[in-house]
Steps between C-alpha positions, in 0.01 A plus 500: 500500500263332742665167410854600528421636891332161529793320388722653699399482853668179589745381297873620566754532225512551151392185344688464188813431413552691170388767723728468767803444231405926435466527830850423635786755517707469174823678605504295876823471684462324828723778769553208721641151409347167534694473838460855618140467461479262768710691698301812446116319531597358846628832639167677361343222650633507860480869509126478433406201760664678803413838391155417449474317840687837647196699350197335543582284808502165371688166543610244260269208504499172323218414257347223286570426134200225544134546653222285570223560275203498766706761670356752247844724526637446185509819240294525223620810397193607342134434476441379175646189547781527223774379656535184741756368743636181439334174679634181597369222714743349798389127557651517833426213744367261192249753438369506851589862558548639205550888444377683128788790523559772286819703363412837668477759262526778791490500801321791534226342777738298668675744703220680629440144657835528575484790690283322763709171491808682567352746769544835340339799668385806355790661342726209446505307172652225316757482197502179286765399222158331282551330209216366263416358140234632323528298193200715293713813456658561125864482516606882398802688610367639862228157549610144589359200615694503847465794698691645767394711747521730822146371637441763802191543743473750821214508759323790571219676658114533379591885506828469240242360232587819274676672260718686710652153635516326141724827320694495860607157451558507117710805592739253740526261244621735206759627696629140597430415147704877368747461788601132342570655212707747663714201678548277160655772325761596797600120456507499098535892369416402166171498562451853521502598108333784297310283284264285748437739754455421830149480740317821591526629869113493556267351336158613364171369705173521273176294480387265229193738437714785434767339221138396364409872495811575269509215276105383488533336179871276534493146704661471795847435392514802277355736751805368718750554237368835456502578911886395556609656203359831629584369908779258467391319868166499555224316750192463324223469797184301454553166335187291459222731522274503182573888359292724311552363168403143655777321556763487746835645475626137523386169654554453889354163636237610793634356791809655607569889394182767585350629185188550586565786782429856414771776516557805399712641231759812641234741343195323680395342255306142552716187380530141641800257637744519760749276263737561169833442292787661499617554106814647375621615134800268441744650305685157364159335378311866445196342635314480791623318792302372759713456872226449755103423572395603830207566745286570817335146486158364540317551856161307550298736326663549177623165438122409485407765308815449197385166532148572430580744255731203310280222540663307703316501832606124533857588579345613870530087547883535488681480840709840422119645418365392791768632715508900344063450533584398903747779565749132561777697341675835509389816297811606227666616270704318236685432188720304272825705326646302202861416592595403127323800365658735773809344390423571162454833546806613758732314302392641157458189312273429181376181613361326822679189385839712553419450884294216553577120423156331372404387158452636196373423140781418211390803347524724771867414553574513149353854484696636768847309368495723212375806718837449722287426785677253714213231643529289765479131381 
């Protein structure tokens, strides 16, 4: 058992393709077309950009697809080092000022840089249309090499470091993300059907330590399938902190989401991490469905100590390090809400390839031609 909770802390997806052939719905009909899909994914999508800048007071911003490496604000996603961003060198000037870029993965550390560059004060916050490669992922049906996402970040106060400001602001993004749902089903009816039920009202806030409690034995995926089959929308608090069976829930890279901070549970009891994952029971895929990872990030303090407690105290060399250490930059909250997987979701499809154009292995797409599941080529 030790080894499976080993193996599972970082690496996404199912990684197998005889097991994903199981896996995959066998009596799939799409409810939407090929064209009404589009139709339907940029409706969801509008909805959510101005809704979320409605609720959390944020404006759309522009943002990179390309970083300098000495900049130190590219994602690694976790700390173990298991998945890199892609390099390449720009000669530039005959090699006289050449830049080493990287593919960001993320860009998870970029807008809380952002929020200075752009002159946010406390309260107001940024909205980014981000898109990224992370090339280390296996290709299943809900993880692709291209990602697409709602990058967010908000500035706040020393006092809003807490629990009581993370569930507020999960809270306002459910109901933008329940209300879309609402919205792309008054456009295309047939989406509302008996046999994929829709998203619950509320969802379920509980810590990592607790789903522990109940399932002490299962890895981390299976004690999530087990929590959104019982709570079918769930935010699992306290992501990166080792637990008491020695590991943490899941990887989280040290240098952006809080971990380290302690909190209380609703009954008083001691836990750790002002960040977490909101997780839903899909109904199409009957899995587990992961929609967004989000946080109180990093002040001076903690950074150093998640650093220290990851080994990787050399990071405070970074420019984006040095700037959290100085105070340089604002204190906030943030996150990054798959738009493909949202899609995936609110549309009811069996595949993320259904609503996202990237690439995919031959056998993948020979799978889900004989599965009825239309992908995009």
């Amino acid at each position: 058992m030790t080894d499976a909770k080993k193996a599972d802390l970082a690496g996404p997806g199912i990684g197998d393709y005889n097991e994903l052939e199981k896996i995959l719905p066998k009596d799939y009909n799409s409810l939407l077309s090929p064209k009404e899909t589009q139709i339907a994914l940029y409706a969801v999508k509008d909805y959510i950009e101005e809704n979320l800048c409605k609720e959390l007071n944020l404006i759309r911003v522009t943002v990179p697809l390309i970083v300098d490496v000495e900049s130190g604000v590219n994602d690694m996603l976790d700390r173990d080092g298991s998945r890199t961003p892609i390099q390449f060198h720009i000669n530039n000037d005959r090699n006289k000022n050449p830049i080493d870029a990287q593919v960001v993965q993320a860009a998870t550390k970029w807008k809380r840089m952002a929020l200075k560059q752009f002159g946010m004060k406390i309260g107001e916050g940024l909205l980014t249309d981000m898109r990224a490669v992370r090339k280390d992922y296996f290709l299943d049906h809900d993880h692709s090499a291209y990602v697409d996402q709602w990058d967010w970040e908000l500035a706040i106060t020393a006092k809003q470091r807490n629990l009581d400001l993370l569930r507020d602001v999960v809270k306002k993004i459910w109901k933008v993300l329940k209300g879309a749902e609402t919205h792309v089903q008054e456009l295309f009816p047939k989406l509302k059907t008996d046999k994929y039920p829709d998203m619950p009202d509320e969802l379920t806030f509980i810590h990592a330590e607790e789903i522990l409690e109940r399932y002490p034995d299962l890895p981390r995926k299976q004690r999530e399938t087990m929590i959104v089959q019982e709570y079918p929308a769930v935010f699992i608090i306290g992501i990166g902190w080792v637990l008491k069976d020695g590991y943490p829930h899941e990887m989280r890279a040290a240098d952006y989401d809080d971990w380290v901070t302690e909190t209380k549970s609703k009954d008083g009891r001691p836990m750790h991490g002002m960040n977490g994952d909101i997780l839903v029971w899909n109904p199409v895929t009957k899995r587990r469905h992961e929609l967004t990872s989000m946080g109180i990030r990093v002040n001076a303090e903690t950074l150093v100590k998640q650093l220290e407690l990851s080994g990787q105290l050399n990071m405070l060399e970074y420019p984006y390090h040095q700037a959290i250490v100085n105070n340089e930059i604002p204190l906030s909250i943030g996150g990054g809400i798959g738009q493909s997987r949202t899609y995936m979701l609110i549309l009811k499809k069996a595949h993320l390839g259904e609503v996202s154009a990237t690439v995919w292995p031959k056998v993948l797409k020979d799978m889900c031609n004989k599965k009825n599941i239309n992908v995009i080529e």
